[in-house]
N, C-alpha and C positions, 0 to 999 in steps of 0.2 A: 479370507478367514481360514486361518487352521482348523476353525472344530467346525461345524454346522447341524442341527437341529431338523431331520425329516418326520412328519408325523403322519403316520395314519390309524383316521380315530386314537382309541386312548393308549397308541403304542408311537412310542416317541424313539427313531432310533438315531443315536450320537454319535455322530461319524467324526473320527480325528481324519482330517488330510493333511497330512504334510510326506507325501509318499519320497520328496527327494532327499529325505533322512530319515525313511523305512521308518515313520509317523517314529523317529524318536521325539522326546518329551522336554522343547525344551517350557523356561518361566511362564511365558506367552499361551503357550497352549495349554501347561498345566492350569493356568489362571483360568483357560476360557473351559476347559471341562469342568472344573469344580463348578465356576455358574451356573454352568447348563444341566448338571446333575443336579445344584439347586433347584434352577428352576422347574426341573422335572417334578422335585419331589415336592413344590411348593404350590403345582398347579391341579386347581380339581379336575380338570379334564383327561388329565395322563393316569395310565393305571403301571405301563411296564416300560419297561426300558429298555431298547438290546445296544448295544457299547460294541462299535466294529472300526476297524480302520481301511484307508483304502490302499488301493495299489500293491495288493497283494499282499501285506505285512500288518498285523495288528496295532504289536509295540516294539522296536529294537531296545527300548528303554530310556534311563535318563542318558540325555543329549550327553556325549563326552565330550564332544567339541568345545559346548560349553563348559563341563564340569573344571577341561582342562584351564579355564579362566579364572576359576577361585582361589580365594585367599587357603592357601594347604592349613594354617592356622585358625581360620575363623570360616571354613567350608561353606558350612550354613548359616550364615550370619543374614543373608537376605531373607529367608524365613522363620526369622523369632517373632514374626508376629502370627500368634495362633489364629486357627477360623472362627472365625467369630458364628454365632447361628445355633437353633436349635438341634440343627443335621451337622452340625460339627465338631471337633474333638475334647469339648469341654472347655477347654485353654486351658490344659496340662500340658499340649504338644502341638507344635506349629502345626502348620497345613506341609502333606509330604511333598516332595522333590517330584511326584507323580502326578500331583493334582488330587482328585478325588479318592485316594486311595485310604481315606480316613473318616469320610463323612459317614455317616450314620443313618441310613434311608430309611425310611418308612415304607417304600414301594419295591416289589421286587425292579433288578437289574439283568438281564444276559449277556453275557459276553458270547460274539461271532468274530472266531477266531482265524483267519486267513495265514499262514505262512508264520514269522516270528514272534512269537510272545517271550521274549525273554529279559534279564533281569528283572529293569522297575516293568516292563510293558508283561514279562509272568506276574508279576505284584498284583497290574490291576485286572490282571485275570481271574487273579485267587480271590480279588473283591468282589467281583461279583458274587452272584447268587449260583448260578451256575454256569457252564462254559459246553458251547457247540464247537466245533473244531474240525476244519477238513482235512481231508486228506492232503500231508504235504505240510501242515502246522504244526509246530512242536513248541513247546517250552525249555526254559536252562538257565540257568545261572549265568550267564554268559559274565558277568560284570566280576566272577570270583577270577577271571584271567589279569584283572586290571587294580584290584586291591578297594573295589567299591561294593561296599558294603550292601545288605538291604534293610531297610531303612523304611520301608512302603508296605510293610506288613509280611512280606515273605516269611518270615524265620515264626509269624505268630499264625497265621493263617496253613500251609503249608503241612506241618502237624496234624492238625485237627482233621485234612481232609484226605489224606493220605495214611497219617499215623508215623511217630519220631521216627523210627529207623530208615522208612523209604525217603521222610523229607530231608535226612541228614544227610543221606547216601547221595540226595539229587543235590542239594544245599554245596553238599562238600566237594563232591566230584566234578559240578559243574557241564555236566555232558547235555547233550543232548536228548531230549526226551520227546518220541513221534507221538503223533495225533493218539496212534494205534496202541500204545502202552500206556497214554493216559487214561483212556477207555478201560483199559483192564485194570487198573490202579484205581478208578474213581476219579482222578485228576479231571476227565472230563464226561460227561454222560450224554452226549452222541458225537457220531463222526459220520459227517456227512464227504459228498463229489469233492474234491478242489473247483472251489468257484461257489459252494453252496451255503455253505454255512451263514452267512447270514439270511437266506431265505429261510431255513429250516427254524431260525431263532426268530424271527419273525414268524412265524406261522405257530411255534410255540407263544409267543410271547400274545394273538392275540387269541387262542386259546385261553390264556390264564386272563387277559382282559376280560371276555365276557361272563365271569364268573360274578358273586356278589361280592365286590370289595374289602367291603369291613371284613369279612372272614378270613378272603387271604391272606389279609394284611395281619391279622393274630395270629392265623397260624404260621404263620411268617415268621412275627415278631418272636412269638412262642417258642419257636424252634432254635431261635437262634437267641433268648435269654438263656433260655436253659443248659446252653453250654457252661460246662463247670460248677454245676449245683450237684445236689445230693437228689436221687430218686423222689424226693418227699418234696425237696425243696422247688423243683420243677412241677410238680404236680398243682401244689400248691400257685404257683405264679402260673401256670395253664388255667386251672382254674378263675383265677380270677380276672387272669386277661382274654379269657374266652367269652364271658360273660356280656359284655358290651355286644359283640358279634350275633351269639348269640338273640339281644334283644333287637337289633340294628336290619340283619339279616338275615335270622337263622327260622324264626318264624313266621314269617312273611313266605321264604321259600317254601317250608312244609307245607304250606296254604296254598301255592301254586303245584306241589305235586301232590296235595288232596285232589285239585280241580283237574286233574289227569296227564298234567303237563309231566314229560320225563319217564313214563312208566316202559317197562319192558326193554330196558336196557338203550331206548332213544334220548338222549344227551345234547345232539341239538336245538330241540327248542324247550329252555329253560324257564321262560322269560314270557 
């Protein structure tokens, strides 16, 4: 199997293997990541997700080998059938050429980032929630050499976490961009050994596991409705999708650091 599913406790990480085409993307394995990010975000037992590839390369991107097989006419004609599912794109827009790079989680995702994330495999870099990156990984447009568009969210994601002029400069130029400039950019928010990065996003990821749930998951969701509203209009949907959390898990906790649990800056034991 190209993708495979390692768990411990409620941190589930998605390994793509297909290292003898540097985990490019083709039908087969985009089909079996979208499942498996379903079934992450459809199980009560998983809380996070870290997304890595092996063999040193994350994503080289969409497979060309295959792309070179379509119809230049009706490209994506294998993919007009949209995702079906509550984590999926509505059915306004097939499933992407990437696999999950459209689904809609409810659960945070990390990306550990090994050696190339480039084209669609930068795409579902930007998908995630955030991105670990070692030393020695970079991102690029690699696919603007070859007249393949992005298509997997790049050109909308990209913007938002960089800001238009640096995404258009990387967008247009197509160069190369190191672990170490994304760090300064924001593009990534750590940079660990060559070789590390995904122990690092594990070790974050079961961090944010042991917390109460319901609240990450709003202020999660929070953060990321409120893209593109107005100061008021954000406030307003904070408010009321805090609220559940709030009753779920928000006073239950303060009742645990009543009874002494957490005091004096110890964080440890919560619980």
């Amino acid at each position: 199997m190209a993708v495979r599913i390692e768990k411990t406790g409620a941190v589930w990480t998605v390994i793509h293997d297909r290292p003898e085409a540097r985990n490019a993307m083709d039908p087969a394995s985009a089909d079996a990541l979208t499942a498996a990010f379903l079934e992450f975000d459809g199980d009560k037992t998983a809380s996070v997700a870290v997304f890595y590839g092996v063999g040193g390369a994350f994503c080289s991107g969409w497979d060309l080998k295959y792309v070179s097989t379509l119809d230049a006419k009706r490209p994506l004609s294998d993919l007009d059938i949209p995702t079906a599912g509550p984590r999926g794109n509505g059915g306004e827009i097939p499933r992407g050429p990437l696999g999950p790079s459209r689904l809609e989680l409810d659960k945070p995702v990390i990306a550990a980032i090994e050696g190339p994330a480039v084209a669609g495999g930068m795409e579902l870099g930007l998908w995630c929630d955030f991105r670990v990156m070692a030393r020695g990984a970079y991102f690029g447009v690699y696919c603007r050499r070859w007249g393949v568009p992005l298509i997997d969210g790049g050109t909308v994601r990209l913007p938002r976490i960089v800001g238009q002029g640096r995404a258009l400069e990387i967008i247009l130029t197509g160069r190369k961009v190191p672990a170490e400039e994304c760090l300064r950019i924001g593009l990534c928010e750590y940079v660990t050994p060559k070789g590390g990065a995904r122990q690092k996003a594990e070790e974050l990821a079961q961090e944010i596991a042991r917390f109460p749930q319901v609240c990450v998951r709003a202020d999660r969701r929070s953060a990321i409705k409120s893209q593109g509203l107005t100061v008021r209009e954000g406030l307003i949907q904070e408010w009321y999708n805090g609220r559940e959390a709030l009753i779920e898990d928000g006073v239950a906790g303060a009742t645990r650091f009543k009874s002494g649990l957490g005091r004096h800056g110890d964080f440890q034991k919560i619980w």
